[in-house]
N, C-alpha and C positions, 0 to 999 in steps of 0.2 A: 490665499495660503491654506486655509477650510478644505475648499477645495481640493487642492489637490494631495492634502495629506489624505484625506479620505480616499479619497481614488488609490492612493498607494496602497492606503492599509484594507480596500476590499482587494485590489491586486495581489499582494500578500496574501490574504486570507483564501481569495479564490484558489493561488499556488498549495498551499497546504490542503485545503479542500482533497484538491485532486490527487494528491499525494497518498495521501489513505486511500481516499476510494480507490485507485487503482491497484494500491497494496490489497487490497479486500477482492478485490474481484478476482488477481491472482494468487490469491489463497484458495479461490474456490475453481479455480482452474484442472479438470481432470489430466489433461496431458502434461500439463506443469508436473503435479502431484505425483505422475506415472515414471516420467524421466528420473525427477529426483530421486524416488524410495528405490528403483534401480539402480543409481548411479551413486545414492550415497548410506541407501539402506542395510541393512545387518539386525533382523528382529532373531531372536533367538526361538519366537514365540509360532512363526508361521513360516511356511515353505514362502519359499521366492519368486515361485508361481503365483501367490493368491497376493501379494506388491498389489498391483494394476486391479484387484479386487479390493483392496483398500484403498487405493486412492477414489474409485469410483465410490464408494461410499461416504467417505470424506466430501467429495465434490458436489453430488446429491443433497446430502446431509446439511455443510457450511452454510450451499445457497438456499437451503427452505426447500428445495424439491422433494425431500423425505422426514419427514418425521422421525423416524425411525435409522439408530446408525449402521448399523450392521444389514445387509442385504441377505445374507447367509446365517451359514452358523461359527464365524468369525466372533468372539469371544471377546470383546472389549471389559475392561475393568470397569467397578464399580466410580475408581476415581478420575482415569481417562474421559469416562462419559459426561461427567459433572465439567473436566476440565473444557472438552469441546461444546457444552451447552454456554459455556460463556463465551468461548471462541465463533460459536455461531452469532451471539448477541452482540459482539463488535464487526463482523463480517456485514451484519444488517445495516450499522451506525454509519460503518465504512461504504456501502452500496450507496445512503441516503446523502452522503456528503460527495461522494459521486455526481449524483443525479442535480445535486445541490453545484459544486461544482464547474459542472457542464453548462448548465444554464447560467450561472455567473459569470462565465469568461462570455458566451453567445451577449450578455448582457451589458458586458463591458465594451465590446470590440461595436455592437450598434451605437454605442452611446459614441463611441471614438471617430464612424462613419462619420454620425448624423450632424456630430458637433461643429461649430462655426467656428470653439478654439478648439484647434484639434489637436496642435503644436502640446500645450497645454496638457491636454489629457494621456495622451502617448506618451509622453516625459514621466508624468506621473506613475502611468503605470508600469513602465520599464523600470520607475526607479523604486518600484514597491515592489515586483517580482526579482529586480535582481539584488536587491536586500536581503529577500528571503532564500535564496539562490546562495547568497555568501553564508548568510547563519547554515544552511543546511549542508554546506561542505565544510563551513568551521566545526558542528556538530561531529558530522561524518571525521573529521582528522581528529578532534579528540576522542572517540569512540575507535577511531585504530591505533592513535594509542594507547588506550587503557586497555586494549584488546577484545573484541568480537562478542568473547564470553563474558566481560562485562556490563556492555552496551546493550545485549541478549537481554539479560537480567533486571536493570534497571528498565527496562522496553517491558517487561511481565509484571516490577514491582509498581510503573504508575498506571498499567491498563488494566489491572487484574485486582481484585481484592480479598483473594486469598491464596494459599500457597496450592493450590491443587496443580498449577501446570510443572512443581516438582515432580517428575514424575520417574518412574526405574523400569530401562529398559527390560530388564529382568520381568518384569508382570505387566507391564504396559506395552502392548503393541505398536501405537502411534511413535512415542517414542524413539523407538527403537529404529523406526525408517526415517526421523529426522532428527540429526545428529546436530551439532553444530555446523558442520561443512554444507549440511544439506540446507541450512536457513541462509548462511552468509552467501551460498550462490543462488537461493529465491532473491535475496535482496536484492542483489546486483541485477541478477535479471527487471524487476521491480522498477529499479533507479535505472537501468538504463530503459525502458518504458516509460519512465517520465520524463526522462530528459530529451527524449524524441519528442514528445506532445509539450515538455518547455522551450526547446527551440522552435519547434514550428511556430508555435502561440507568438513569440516573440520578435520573429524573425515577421512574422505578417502585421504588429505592432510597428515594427520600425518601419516597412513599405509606407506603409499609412502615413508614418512620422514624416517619413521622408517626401511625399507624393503632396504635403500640406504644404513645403517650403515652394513646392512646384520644381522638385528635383529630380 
């Protein structure tokens, strides 16, 4: 029983793992960042042409490739800068639970090969990742119901520890080219990227499961 609660609950754990990091990784995605400030931007602050000049700085910036925000003479606030030096420090946390991540599923699926009960372990971890699978669509339905802009909010109030990602399009660049339309369709884009690498994961879990009974 030990046993295979623990296998659930790294299952579990390994599922969230990757959940951020992939959220992290497409945060720092330039062509993500390029579509969107096009498709959902309105800064009042910059022409419509220098868009795909902030996202590339953003992109740069996010992933540690630049020290430095701004590539030009792009004007960011004193408080936007502050707000992205913490948004880079969770983009880092999210990379390492990534990397973390990755090798825990690589970790899990040898153990699932190698093992003599294999019945056993496959159960287990099907029934830890689709646990976490159900909280994260219960999450997701209460979060559309209380609506988008609230689930935003509480997403800033437990990962952030001050209020500087209030910010006003009016003097804030960033801002201004992500609106709330522009985050609720990163997301989805986001979720539906994991849930291609949660089926797959799972879907070669069950072969396994099933390839043990000799079926």
């Amino acid at each position: 029983m030990i046993k295979r609660l623990s296998l659930a609950g790294l299952s579990g754990l390994c599922c969230l793992m990757m959940l951020f990091g992939l959220m992290s990784l497409l945060a720092t995605n330039e062509g993500l960042l390029g579509r969107g400030f096009l498709r959902f931007g309105a800064s009042p602050l910059i022409e419509r042409e220098a868009y795909p000049e902030v996202a590339r700085d953003l992109s740069r910036y996010l992933s540690g490739k630049s020290d430095t925000l701004s590539s030009s003479n792009l004007k960011y606030s004193q408080r936007e800068t502050l707000h992205l030096q913490d948004v880079k420090g969770l983009v880092k946390a999210g990379r390492a639970l990534l990397c973390g991540g990755i090798l825990l599923t690589l970790g899990l699926f040898v153990s699932l090969f190698r093992a003599s009960d294999r019945q056993v372990i496959a159960k287990s971890l099907l029934i830890g990742a689709g646990t976490f699978m159900a909280l994260l669509l219960l999450l997701g339905a209460v979060g559309l119901i209380g609506g988008f802009e609230r689930l935003f909010t509480t997403f800033h109030q437990v990962f952030f520890t001050n209020d500087l990602w209030l910010l006003d399009p009016g003097q804030d660049i960033v801002i201004g080219l992500m609106p709330f339309a522009f985050f609720m369709w990163a997301s989805k884009v986001g979720l539906g990227l994991y849930f291609v690498w949660f089926v797959a994961s799972m879907s070669l879990a069950y072969i396994l499961f099933r390839k043990s009974y000799g079926k």
